[in-house]
Each structure stands twice: as C-alpha cells, then as structure tokens.
C-alpha positions as CSV (number, residue, x, y, z in Angstrom):
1,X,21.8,-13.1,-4.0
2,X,18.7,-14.5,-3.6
3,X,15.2,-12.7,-4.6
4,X,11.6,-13.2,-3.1
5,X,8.5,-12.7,-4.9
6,X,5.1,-11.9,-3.4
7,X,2.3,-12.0,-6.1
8,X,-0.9,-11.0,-4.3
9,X,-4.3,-10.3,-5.8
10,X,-3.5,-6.8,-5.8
11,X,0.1,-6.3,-5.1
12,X,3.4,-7.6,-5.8
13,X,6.3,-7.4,-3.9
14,X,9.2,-8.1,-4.4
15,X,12.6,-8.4,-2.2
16,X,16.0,-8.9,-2.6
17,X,17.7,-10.6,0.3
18,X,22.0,-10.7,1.6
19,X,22.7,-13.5,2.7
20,X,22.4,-12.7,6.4
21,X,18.5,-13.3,5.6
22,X,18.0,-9.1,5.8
23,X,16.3,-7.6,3.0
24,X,18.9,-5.2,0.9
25,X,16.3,-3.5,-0.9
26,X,12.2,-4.3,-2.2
27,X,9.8,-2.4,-4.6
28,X,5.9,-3.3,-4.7
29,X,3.6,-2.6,-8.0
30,X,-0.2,-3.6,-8.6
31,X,-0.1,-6.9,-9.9
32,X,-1.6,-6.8,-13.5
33,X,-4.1,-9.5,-14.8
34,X,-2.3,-10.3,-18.2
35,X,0.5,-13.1,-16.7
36,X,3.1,-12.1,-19.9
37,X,3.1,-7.9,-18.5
38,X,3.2,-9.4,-14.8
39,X,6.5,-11.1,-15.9
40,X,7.6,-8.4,-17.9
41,X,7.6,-6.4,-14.4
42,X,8.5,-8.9,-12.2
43,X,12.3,-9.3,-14.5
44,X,12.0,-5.5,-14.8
45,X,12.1,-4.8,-11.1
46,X,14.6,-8.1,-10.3
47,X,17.2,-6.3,-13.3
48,X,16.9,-2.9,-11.0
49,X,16.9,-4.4,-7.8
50,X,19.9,-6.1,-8.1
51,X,21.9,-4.2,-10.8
52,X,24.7,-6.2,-11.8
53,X,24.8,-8.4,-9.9
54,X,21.4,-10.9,-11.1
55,X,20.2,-13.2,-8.5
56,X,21.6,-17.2,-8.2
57,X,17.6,-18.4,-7.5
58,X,13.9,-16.7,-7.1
59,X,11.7,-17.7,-4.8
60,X,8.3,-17.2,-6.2
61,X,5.1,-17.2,-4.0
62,X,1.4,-17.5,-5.8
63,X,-1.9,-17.2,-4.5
64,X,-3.3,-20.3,-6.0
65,X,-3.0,-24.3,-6.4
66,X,0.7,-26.0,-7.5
67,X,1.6,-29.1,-8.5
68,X,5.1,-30.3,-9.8
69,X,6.2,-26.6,-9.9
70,X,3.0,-25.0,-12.1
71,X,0.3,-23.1,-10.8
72,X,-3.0,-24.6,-12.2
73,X,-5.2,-22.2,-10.9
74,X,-5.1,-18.8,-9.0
75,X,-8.9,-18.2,-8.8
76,X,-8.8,-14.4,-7.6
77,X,-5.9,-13.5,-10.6
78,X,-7.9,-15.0,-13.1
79,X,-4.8,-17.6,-13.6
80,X,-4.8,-21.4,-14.6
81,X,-1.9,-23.8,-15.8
82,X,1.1,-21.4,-16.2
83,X,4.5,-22.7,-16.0
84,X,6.1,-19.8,-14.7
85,X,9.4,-21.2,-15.2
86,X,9.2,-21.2,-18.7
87,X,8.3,-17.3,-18.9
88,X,11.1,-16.2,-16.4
89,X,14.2,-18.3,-16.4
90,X,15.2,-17.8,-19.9
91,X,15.5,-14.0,-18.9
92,X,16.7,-14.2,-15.7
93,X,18.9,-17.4,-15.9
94,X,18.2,-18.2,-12.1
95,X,16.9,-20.9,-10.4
96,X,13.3,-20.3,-9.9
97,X,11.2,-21.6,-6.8
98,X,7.3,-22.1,-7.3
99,X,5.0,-22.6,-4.0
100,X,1.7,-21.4,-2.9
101,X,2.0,-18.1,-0.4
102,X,-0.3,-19.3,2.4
103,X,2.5,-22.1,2.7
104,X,5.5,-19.8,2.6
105,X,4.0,-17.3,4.9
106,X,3.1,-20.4,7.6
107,X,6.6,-21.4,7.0
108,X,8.6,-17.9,8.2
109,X,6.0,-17.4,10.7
110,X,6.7,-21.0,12.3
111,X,10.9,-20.3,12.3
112,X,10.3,-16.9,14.2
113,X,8.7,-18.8,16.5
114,X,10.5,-19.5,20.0
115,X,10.4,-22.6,19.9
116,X,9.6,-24.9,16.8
117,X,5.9,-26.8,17.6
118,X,5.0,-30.0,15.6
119,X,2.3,-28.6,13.7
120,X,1.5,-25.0,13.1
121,X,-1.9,-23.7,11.2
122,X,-1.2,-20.3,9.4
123,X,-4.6,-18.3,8.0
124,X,-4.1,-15.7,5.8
125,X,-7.1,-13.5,5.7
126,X,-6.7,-10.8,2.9
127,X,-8.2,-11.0,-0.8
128,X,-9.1,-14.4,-0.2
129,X,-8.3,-16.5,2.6
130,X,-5.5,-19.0,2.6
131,X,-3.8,-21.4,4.5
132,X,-0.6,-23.0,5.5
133,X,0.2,-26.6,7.0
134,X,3.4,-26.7,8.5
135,X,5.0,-29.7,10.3
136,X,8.0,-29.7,12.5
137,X,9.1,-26.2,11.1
138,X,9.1,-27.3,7.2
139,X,6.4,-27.6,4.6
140,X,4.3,-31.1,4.8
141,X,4.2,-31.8,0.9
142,X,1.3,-34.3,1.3
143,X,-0.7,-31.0,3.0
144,X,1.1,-28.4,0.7
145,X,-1.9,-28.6,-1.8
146,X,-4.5,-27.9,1.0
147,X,-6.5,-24.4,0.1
148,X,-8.8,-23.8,3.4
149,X,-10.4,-20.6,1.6
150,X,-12.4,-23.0,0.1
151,X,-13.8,-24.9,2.5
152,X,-17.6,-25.1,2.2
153,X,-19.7,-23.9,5.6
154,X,-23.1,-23.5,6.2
155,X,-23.7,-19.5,6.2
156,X,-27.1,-18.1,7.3
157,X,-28.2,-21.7,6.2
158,X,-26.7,-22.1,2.5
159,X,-23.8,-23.9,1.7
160,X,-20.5,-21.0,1.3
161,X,-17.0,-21.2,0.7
162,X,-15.3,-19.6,3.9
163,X,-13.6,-16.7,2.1
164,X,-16.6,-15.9,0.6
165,X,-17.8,-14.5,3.5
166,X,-14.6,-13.9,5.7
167,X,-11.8,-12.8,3.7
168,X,-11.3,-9.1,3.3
169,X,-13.1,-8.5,0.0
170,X,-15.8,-10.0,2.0
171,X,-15.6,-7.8,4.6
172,X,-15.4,-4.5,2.5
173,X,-18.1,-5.5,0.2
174,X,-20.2,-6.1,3.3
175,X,-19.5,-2.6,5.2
176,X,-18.4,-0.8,2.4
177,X,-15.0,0.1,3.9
178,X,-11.3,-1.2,4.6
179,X,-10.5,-2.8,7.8
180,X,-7.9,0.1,8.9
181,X,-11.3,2.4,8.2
182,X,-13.8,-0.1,10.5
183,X,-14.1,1.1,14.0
184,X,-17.8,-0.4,14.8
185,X,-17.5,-3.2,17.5
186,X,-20.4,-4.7,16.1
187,X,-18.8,-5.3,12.5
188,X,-15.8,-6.7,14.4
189,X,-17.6,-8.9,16.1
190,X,-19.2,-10.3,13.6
191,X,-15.8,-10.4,11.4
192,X,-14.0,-12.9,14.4
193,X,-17.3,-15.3,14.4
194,X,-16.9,-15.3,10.5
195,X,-13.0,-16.3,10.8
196,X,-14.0,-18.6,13.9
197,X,-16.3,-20.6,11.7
198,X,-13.4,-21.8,9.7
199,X,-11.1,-22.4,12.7
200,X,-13.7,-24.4,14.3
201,X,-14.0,-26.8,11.1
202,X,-9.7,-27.6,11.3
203,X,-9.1,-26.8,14.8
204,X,-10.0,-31.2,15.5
205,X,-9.0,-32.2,12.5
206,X,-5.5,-31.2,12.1
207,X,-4.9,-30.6,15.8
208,X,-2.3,-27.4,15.4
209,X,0.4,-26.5,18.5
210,X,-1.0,-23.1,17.2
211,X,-2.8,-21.0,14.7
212,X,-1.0,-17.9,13.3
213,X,-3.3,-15.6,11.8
214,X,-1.7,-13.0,9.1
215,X,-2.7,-11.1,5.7
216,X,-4.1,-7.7,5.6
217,X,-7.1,-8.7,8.2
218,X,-4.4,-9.9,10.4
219,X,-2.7,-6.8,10.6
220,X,-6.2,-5.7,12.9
221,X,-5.7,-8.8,15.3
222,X,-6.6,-6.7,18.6
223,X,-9.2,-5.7,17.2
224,X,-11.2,-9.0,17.3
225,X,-8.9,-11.3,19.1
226,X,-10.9,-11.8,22.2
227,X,-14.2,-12.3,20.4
228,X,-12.6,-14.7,18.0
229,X,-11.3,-16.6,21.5
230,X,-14.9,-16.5,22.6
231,X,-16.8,-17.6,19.9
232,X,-14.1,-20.9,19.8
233,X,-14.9,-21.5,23.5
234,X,-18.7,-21.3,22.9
235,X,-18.1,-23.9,20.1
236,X,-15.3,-26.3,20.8
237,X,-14.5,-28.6,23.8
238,X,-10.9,-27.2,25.2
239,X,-8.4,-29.4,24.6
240,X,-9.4,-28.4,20.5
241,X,-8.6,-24.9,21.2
242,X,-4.8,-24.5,20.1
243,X,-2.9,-21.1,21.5
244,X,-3.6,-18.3,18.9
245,X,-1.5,-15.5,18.0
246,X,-0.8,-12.4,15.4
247,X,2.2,-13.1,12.7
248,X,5.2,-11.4,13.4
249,X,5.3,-10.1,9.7
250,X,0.8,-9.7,8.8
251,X,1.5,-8.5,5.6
252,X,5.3,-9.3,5.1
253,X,5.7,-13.1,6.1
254,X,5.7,-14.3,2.4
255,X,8.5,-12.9,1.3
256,X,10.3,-14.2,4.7
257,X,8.7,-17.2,3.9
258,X,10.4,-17.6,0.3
259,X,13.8,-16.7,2.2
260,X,13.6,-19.5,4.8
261,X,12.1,-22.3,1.7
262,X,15.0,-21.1,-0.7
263,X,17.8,-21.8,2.2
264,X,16.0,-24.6,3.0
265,X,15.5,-26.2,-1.1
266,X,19.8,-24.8,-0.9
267,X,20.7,-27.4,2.3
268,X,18.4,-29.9,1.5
C-alpha cells in the first residue's frame, strides 16, 4: 500500500492509495505548528488508515524548500531544517518520499493531461502561492527547488513578493472574506491582474506548453479566468501567452501528485 501526505498551512491530508492508483480511504486534520505532534498525527492517522496492513513507502508533500530529502524551510509553518525521515521511519518502517507540494501537484496535474506537453507551469494559489516546473511529464530536478511565491514585483510602486499580495491570505486579509464568500466583480478583477502579474514575469522565461492553475483560489477559476486572459493580452506579445486552464483536482492534485512520484521513484 502506498500512502500520500498533504501538509498544507492549515490542513493535512492524508490518503491511502490500492494499487489501481484509487484512493481506499483519507482523513484531513489542522496541521499543528509543533513538527514532533504533526508527526505524532500524521503515524496516528497512517496506523488507522491502513490497519494491519502498514504501508511499503509514504509519499510526503511540504509546502516549503528541499534539498537532499530535508526540508530547510517552510516559511508559512514556521519550519526550517527537519529531516522528516528521522521522526517517521523509525515508527512507520516505510520508505519515506520528501518533495515540495507545488512540484507534486504540477506533476498529477501534467499526467491527467491528454496528451503529455514538454513543459507545464503549475501555480498553486492558496496560503501562499507556489509553483511547479515540470518537463516532459516528470519533475526537472535542476527547477525542483524553484519557489515562484517569492518572486519580487513591483506592487503600487514598492518592491513585493508575489504571494504577498496574491495568494489567498492576501486576498482575505484584503476583503476580509474567503474566496467561496467573494461575489464583487470588482475584487475579482483585481484578484486575476494580481495572479497575472506573476504569470507575466515566467510566462518568457520558462516558455510553458501551459499553465495549470490549482490550490484553494483555483478552485474559483471561472470566476476570473477571462480577466486573467485579458490582463496577459494587454501585457505580453502572443506567442508568450501559453494555453491556461483549471487543475483537474484544485485542492486535491497533491496527494495525486505523491501517487504518480512514488510509482514513478518505484520504476525508476
């Protein structure tokens, strides 16, 4: 059996998969600060999803920066240099899989894809905003490392990372409310030029087939697609506007994503 795990900013979740690649069962909890109770629940909820019957390898997604396996930094948990392995493997005597969840995400995102392009951009917008590099269907390790949240733009004239202004705790601490509770076209509007303005900044430098938006803001697509498509036209020549689409899975590509990477690490 092998398990995914989806550590988010303010939820886990976490799936256990047959080997068909269909989920047999997930739970989600709040993911606490302190790292030593988040793996107390994380091995917790793996011993009662799968009984008995532990899983051969875990496949675990971060929101943050990894090198060689570690995460050194996961800005928006409050994390730096953990070596997850170390905390879980002794208890769950599995295999365990470390990579950033902007990566994984891209990755399932790009397989459900009809066909397979060359290069695929995938933007998380949620907490924080995060991205995913993927080339010819599997993760570029040379671009793995790449955190596009963090790009610096200029912002009303002052020098701001994009998901300071873009990602979704920007957006509620800006209107005060969720993006399922935002029905002004106005705030919409300006939400798409915000995520443009980072699109427009990779969109000639990496040159994607396509960008595949997902996270919790991607989950309300419709909602600004065509003024997103605008404000790209108004700024880019043509031939640097990729195709742009929804994920398949907005909020549930991670955990796909840690599927396809785990099969993939299994083959290799």
């Amino acid at each position: 059996m092998l398990v995914a795990v989806d550590t988010g900013a303010t939820k886990t979740l976490i799936a256990a998969f047959n080997k068909d690649g269909s989920v047999n069962d997930s739970m989600k909890f709040p993911t606490p600060r302190d790292v030593n109770e988040y793996a107390e629940i994380v091995i917790q909820t793996i011993s009662t999803l799968c009984g008995d019957k532990m899983p051969e390898l875990v496949c675990l997604a971060l929101p943050g920066r990894i090198e060689n396996g570690l995460l050194v930094s996961a800005s928006n948990l409050g994390w730096e240099d953990i070596d997850f392995n170390k905390l879980l493997e002794p208890r769950l005597k599995a295999k365990i899989l470390i990579e950033n969840d902007a990566n994984l995400a891209g990755l399932a995102e790009t397989r459900v894809l009809n066909s397979i392009p060359k290069l695929s951009l995938y933007i998380t917008v949620s907490t924080g905003i995060g991205t995913g590099v993927i080339v010819n269907g599997k993760l570029e390790p040379l671009l793995a490392g790449s955190e596009g949240g963090h790009i610096v733009l200029d912002y009303n004239g002052t020098p701001t990372e994009w998901e300071d202004f873009a990602s979704g705790s920007a957006i509620y601490k800006r209107y005060g409310k969720y993006a399922r509770d935002i029905t002004s076209k106005r705030a919409w509007k300006t939400i798409a030029k915000d995520i443009a303005c980072g699109i427009a900044a990779f969109a000639p430098i990496l040159r994607p087939d396509i960008i595949i938006i997902g996270g919790s803001i991607g989950t309300y697509f419709s909602q600004y697609e065509n003024e997103l498509v605008g404000v790209l036209r108004e700024q880019l020549p043509p031939h640097f506007i990729p195709k742009i689409k929804q994920a398949k899975h907005p909020e549930e590509a991670v955990i796909y994503g840690c599927y396809y990477y785990a099969v993939d690490q299994l083959t290799a």
